[in-house]
N, C-alpha and C positions, 0 to 999 in steps of 0.2 A: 254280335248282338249290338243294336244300336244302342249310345249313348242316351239313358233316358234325362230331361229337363232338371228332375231332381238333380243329378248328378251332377250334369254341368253348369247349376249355379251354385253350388257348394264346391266345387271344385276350380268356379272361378274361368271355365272354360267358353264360357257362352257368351254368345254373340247380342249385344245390347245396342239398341237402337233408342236415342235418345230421342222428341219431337218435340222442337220449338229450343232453342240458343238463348233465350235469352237469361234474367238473374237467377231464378230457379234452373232452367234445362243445363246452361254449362257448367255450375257448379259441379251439380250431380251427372254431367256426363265427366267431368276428370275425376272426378273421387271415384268411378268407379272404373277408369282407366287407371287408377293410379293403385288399384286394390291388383289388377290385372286381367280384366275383362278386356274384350274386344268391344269398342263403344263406337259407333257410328250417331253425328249429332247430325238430324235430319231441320232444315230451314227452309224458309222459304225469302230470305233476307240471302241477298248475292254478297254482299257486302262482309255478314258474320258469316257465312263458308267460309270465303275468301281468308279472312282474319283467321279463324279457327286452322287452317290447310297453312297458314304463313306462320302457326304459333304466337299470335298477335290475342292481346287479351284484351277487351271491351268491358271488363267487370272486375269491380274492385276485389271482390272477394275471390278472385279466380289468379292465380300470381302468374306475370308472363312466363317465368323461367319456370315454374313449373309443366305448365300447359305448352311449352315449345318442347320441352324434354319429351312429353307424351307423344306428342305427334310424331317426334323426331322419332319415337322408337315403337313406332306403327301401331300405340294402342286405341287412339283417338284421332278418328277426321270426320270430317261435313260433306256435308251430301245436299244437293237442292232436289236430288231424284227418290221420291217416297218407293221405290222398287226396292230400295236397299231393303226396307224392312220385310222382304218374301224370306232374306236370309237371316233373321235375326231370330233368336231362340224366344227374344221380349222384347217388349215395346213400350218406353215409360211415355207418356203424354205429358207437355209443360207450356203447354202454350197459355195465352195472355184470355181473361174472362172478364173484361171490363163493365159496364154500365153505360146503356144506352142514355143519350143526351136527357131524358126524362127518368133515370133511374132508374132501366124496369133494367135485368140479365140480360146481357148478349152472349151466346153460348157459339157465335157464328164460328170462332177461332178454334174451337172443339168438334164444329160439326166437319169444318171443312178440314183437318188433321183427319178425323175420322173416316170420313169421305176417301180419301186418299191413301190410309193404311187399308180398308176393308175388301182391296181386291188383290193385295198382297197378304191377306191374311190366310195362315195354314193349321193345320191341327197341332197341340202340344203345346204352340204359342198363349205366352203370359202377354196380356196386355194391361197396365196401369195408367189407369189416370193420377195424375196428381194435382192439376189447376184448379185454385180454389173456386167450388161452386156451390149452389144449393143441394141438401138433401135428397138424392134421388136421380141424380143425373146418371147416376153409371147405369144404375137399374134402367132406367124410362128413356135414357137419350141412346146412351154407349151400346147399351148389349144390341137392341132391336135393327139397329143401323149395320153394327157388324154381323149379326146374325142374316143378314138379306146374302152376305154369300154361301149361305146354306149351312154354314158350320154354326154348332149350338153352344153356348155359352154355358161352361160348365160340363160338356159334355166332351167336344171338340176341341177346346181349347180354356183359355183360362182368362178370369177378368179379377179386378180387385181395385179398388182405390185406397190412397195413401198420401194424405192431404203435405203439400210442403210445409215446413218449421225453417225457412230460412230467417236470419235476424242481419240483412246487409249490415256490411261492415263491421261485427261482432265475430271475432277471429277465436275468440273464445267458444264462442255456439255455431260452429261452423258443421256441416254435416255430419262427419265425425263423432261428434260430440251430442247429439240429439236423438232423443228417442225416436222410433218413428212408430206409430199409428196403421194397420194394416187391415182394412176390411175385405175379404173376397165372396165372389160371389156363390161359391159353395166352400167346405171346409178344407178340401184339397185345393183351390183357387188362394184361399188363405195362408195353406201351410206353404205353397212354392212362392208366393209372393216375400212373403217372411223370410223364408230362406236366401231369398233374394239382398234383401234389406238386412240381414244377419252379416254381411261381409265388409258392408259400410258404417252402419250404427252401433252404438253400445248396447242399446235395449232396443227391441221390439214388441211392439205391443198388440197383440192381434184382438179385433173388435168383430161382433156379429154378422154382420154385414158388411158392403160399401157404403149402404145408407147412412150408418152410426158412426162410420168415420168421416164420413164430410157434414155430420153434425157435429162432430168434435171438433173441426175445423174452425167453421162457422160458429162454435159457441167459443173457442178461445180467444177469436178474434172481436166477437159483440161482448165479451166480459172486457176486454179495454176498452172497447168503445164507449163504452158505458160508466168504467168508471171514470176514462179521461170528461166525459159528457157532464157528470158531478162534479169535477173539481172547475173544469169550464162555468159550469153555471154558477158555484161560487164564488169563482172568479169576478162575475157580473153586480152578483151582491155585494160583494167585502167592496169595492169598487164605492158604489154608493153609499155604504156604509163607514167608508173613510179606513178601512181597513187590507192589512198588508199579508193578502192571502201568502202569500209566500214565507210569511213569518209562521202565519197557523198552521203551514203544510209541515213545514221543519217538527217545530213543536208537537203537533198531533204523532210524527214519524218514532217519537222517541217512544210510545205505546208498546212495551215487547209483547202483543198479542193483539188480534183481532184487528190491526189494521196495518193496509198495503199502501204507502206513498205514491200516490198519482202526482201530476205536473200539467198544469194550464199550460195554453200556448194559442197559437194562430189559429189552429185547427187542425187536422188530423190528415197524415198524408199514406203512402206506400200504396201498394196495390190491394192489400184485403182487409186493412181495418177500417177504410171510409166505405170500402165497397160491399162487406160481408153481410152488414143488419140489412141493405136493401134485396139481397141475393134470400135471406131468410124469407124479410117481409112477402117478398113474391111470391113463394112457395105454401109460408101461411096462409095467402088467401083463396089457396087451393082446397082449404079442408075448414072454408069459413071461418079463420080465424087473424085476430090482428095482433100483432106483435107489439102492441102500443108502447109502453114501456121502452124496448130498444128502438121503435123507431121515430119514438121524441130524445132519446141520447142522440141517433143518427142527427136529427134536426139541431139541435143545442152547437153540436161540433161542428156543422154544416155552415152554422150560422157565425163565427169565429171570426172568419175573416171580414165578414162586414163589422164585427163589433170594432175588428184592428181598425178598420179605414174608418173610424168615428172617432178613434181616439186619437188618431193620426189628425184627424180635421179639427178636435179641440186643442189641441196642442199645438199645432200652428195660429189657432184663433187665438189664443190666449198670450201668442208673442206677436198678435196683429199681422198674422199675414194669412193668407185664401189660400186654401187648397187649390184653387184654377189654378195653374198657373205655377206652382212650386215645385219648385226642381227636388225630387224625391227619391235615394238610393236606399234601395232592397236590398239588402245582406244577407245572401244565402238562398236560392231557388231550391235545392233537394228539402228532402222530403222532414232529413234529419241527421243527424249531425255527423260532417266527415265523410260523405257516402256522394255517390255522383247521380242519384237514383230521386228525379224531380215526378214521379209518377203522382199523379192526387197532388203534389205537394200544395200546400195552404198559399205556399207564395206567388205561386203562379194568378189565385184569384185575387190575391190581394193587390198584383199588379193590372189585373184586369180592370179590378173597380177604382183604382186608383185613376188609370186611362180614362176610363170612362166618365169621372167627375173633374176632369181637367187636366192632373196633375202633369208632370212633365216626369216621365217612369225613366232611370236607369236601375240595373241592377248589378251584384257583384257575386260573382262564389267562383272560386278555385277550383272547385270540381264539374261545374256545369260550365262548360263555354257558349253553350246559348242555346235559350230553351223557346217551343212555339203555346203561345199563348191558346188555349182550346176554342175560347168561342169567336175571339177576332180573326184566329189562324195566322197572325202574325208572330212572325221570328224576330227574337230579341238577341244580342252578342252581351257577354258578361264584357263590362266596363272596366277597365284596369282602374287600379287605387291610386292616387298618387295626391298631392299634398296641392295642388293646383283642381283639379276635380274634388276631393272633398271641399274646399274654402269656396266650389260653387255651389252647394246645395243648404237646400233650407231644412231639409233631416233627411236622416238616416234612419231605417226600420230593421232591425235584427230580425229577422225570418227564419234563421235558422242558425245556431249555434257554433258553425266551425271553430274549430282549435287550433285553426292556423290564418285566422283574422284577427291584426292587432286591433281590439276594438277600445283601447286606450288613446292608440294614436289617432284613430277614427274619433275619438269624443271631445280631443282637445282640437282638432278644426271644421266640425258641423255644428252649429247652436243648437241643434234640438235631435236626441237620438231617442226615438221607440221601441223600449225592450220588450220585447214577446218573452224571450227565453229568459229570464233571468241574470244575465251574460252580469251586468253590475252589482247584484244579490242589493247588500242592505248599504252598500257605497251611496252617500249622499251627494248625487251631481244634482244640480237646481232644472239644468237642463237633460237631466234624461229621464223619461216617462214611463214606469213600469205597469206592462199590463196589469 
């Protein structure tokens, strides 16, 4: 009698086809090689096969020696040939849902995964999405596209979404450690996806639908964006007001109820909390409705890094010297602190508008070795630090926080340093500029 799906994903027997390598797809293809699945990570990047087949690791949260062990003992390899997944008992989707140059959803990276698994699709196969998107995509985009090979959804085989919870570089909330979210698109779609997700997480949590789980997605992600979007725009006032928001943050934090400590900054980076309220907004004006509210937070935090480059231009103005023309070092390209993950990151526009009003841009971070500017398309290389290159710039902009930037020894040879992050709290330097 054959082995039925139930069985061999409780059993840990089944053959899992990962889609899309990168921060989300490889964590969760070795976690679930490393449980004892059969994992196949499917790309379309020659590069990350390559890496992943050499036990070469590209992602912070993914440890080489772990991920070499896996390969070495055949539970985990890449594939650039989407054939692989006709043998696969499931098929997780993780590919990249970015935002078109004007903000609307680009869903191309889903259609074209999709595209490519749907004539390898068979009966009894689980298929999940997991790439953060709007409301409705598994239903309206997924099912209709794989349903054109005649098999029915729900009937045939099986579909469910299960939004990612990764927190790069938080070794603490690593997959393991996090709930997961499971909508299917019928209640048996629900129970084997669960069962699925029961061998990696501690809790799972199964939801009505896929629809109510990529609104769960999208709402935990516009609940930061939003509240980071208040403490920014107080930001702007205490500012004017001659006041040390960062003192009222502290202060207000000691409240043991009814309030959660947010933190200003440059703006808001990673791939779904700048990207999520626009993915919403799109979908709300589907059914005549505007999201106003989240998406004046999306605009507040949007807005961030042009308020850095004006604070950056009064601070030079104010020790008599132009922003044309001033030799200016960015500390930190990623998104956020410790992590090599420059996706959205605030710093990247903040080097753009910087270029574009003059400035003369280096930048530095340990973990990014050099990142491509979006709308110039130029490639920039992180600048090494040395006491000869700081003694020639006229400041220094903290972008992002690492823990392994002396930003001491950085402050005793630039005249003028701009903290975003709070990197000097309530230390009185004459020359450093607190957001």
């Amino acid at each position: 009698m054959p082995e039925t799906l139930d069985h061999k994903l409780s059993s840990r027997t089944a053959t899992i086809v990962v889609v899309g390598l990168g921060y989300v797809g490889l964590p969760l293809a070795a976690q679930l090689a490393t449980v004892g699945y059969r994992v196949w990570g499917l790309d379309v990047d020659q590069d990350r096969v390559a890496a992943v087949n050499a036990g070469k690791s590209y992602i912070d949260d993914v440890g080489e020696a772990d991920l070499a062990a896996l390969v070495g003992r055949g539970l985990l390899d890449a594939t650039l040939d989407p054939a692989v997944s006709g043998e696969a008992d499931a098929v997780i989707i993780c590919v990249p849902t970015p935002l078109t140059r004007s903000k609307e959803p680009d869903l191309s990276h889903v259609k074209a995964a999709v595209g490519k698994l749907a004539p390898h699709l068979h009966p009894a196969q689980l298929i999940i999405l997991e790439s953060t998107t709007y409301p409705g995509t598994t239903v309206e985009v997924i099912k209709p596209m794989l349903e054109r090979s005649g098999l029915v959804a729900g009937r045939d085989f099986y579909l469910a979404f299960s939004p990612e919870r990764l927190d790069p570089g938080n070794r603490r909330r690593a997959i393991r450690h996090v709930p997961k979210i499971v909508g299917g698109l019928t209640s048996q779609c629900t129970a084997l996806a669960c069962q699925l997700y029961q061998q990696v997480t501690p809790q799972v949590v199964p939801v009505s639908s896929p629809t109510v789980a990529e609104m769960v997605k999208v709402y935990e992600n516009v609940f930061r964006n939003v509240n980071i979007a208040l403490v920014n725009e107080l930001t702007l006032l205490c500012a004017r007001m001659g006041l040390d928001v960062w003192e009222i943050i502290d202060a207000a934090a000691t409240k043991p109820y009814g309030f959660m400590p947010f933190y200003p900054g440059p703006g808001v980076g990673g791939h779904c909390i700048p990207v999520d309220p626009y993915y919403l907004a799109a979908k709300a004006r589907e059914f005549d409705f505007h999201v106003r509210f989240i998406e004046l937070a999306a605009t507040v935090n949007d807005s961030m890094p042009y308020y850095v480059v004006s604070r950056i231009t009064e601070a030079l103005g104010a020790r008599g010297k132009a922003l044309r023309g001033a030799k200016t070092l960015i500390l930190g390209a990623a998104y956020k602190k410790d992590i090599s993950d420059a996706r959205e990151s605030p710093a990247l526009k903040i080097i753009e508008l910087l270029g574009k009003r003059g400035a003369v841009v280096h930048y530095h971070d340990p973990h990014v070795p050099q990142i491509v500017l979006p709308n110039p398309g130029t490639t920039l290389v992180s600048t090494p630090l040395t006491d000869q290159t700081l003694e020639t710039m006229d400041c220094a902009v903290i972008a992002t926080d690492h823990s392994d930037i002396d930003y001491t020894w950085i402050s005793e040879r630039v005249p003028l340093i701009v903290d975003t992050r709070n990197v000097f709290r309530s230390r009185t330097n004459s020359h450093v500029v607190r957001l």
